[in-house]
C-alpha positions as CSV (number, residue, x, y, z in Angstrom):
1,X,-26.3,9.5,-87.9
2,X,-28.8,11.1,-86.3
3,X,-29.6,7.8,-84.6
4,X,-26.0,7.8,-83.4
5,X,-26.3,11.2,-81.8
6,X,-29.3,9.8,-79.6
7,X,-27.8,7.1,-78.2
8,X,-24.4,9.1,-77.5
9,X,-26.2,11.9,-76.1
10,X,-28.6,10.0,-73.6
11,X,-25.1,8.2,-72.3
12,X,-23.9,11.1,-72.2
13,X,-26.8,12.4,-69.6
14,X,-26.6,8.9,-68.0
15,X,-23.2,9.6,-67.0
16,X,-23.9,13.3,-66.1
17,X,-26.6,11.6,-64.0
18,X,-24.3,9.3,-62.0
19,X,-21.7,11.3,-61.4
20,X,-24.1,13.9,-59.8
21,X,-25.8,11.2,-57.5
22,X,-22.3,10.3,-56.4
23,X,-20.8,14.1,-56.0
24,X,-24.3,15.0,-53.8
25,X,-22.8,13.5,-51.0
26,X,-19.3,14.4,-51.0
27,X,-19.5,18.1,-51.4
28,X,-17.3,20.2,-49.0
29,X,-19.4,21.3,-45.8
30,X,-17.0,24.3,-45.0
31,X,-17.7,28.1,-44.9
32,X,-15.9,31.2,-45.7
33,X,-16.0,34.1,-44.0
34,X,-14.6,38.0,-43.3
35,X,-13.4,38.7,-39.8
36,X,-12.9,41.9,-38.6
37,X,-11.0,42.5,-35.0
38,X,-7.5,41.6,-33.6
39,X,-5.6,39.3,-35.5
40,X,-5.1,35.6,-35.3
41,X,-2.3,35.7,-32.4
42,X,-3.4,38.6,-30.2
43,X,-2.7,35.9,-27.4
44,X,0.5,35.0,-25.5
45,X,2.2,31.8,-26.1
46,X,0.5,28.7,-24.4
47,X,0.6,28.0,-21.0
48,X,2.6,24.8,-20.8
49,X,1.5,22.9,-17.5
50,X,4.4,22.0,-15.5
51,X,5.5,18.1,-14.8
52,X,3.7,16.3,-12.1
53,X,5.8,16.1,-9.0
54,X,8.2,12.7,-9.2
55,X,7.3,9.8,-7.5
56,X,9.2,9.1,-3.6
57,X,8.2,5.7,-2.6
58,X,10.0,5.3,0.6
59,X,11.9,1.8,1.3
60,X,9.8,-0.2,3.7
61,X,11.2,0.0,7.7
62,X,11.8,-2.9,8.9
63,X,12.5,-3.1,12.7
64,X,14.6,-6.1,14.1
65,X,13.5,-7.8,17.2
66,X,15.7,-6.8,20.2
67,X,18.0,-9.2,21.4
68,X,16.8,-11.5,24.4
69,X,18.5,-11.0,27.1
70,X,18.7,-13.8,30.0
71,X,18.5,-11.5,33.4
72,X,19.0,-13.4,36.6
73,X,16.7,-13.8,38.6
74,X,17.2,-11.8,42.0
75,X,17.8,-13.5,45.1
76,X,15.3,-14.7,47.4
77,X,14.9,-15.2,50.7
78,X,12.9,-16.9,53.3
79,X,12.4,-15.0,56.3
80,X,12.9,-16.7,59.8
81,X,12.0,-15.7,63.3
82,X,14.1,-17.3,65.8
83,X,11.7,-16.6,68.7
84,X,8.5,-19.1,67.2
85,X,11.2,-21.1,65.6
86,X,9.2,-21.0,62.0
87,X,9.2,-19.4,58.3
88,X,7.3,-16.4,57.5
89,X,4.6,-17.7,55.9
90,X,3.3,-20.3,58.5
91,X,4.2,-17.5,61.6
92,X,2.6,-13.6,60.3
93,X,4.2,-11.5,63.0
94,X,7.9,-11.5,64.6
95,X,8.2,-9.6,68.0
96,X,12.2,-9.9,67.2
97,X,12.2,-9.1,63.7
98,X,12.7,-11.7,60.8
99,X,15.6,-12.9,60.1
100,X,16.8,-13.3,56.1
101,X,17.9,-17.1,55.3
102,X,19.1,-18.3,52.0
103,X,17.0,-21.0,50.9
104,X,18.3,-24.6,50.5
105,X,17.8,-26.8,48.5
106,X,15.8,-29.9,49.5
107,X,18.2,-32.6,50.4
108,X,18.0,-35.8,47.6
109,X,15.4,-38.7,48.9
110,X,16.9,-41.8,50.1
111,X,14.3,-44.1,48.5
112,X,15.3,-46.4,45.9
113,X,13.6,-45.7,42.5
114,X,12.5,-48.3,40.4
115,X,14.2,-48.4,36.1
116,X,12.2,-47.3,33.7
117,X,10.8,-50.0,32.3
C-alpha cells in the first residue's frame, strides 16, 4: 500500500503543479482601497452637449434667360444739300443746311440673269 500512496501522492502534486502554472497568469490585477473625502456623486448631473445645428441646404437658383426681344431698328436717314446737289458723305459742309431724305431702295437691274445650272 505504501507503494500506492507514492504514486497517488506525487499525482497529486503533479496536478497541484499544473493548476498553479495555469492560475499564475490569470490572477486578478485589481486593488482595494479606503477613500476618505466627499462621496462618490459630489458632482452635478452630466453636462449633455446639445444637438448640432440641422442641416439647410438651400435649392440651387436657377436664373432663366430673358426673353429676346426683336427691337426695330430706328430710322435712318441720308442727308441731302440741295445747294451742291450731293449726299452727306461725298459733300462735308452745307451753307443751307442738310436736308433729311428717306433712303430708297435701289431700283431692281434690268439685266437678264442666267439659271442656275
Amino acid at each position: 500500500m505504501n507503494r500506492f500512496r507514492r504514486i497517488a501522492f506525487g499525482c497529486a502534486v503533479a496536478v497541484a503543479a499544473l493548476t498553479a502554472a495555469g492560475a499564475a497568469s490569470a490572477h486578478w490585477h485589481g486593488r482595494v482601497g479606503i477613500w476618505i473625502g466627499p462621496g462618490p456623486f459630489w458632482w452635478g448631473p452630466p453636462y449633455y452637449y446639445p444637438y448640432y445645428p440641422p442641416v439647410v441646404v438651400a435649392d440651387p437658383l436657377y436664373s432663366q434667360p430673358s426673353p429676346v426681344v426683336q427691337v426695330p431698328s430706328p430710322q435712318t436717314y441720308w442727308y441731302y444739300c440741295r445747294e451742291s446737289n450731293s449726299y452727306y458723305p461725298y459733300v462735308s459742309q452745307c451753307p443751307g443746311g442738310w436736308e433729311q431724305v428717306t433712303p430708297q431702295p435701289p431700283a431692281p437691274s434690268s439685266a437678264p440673269s442666267e439659271a442656275p445650272r
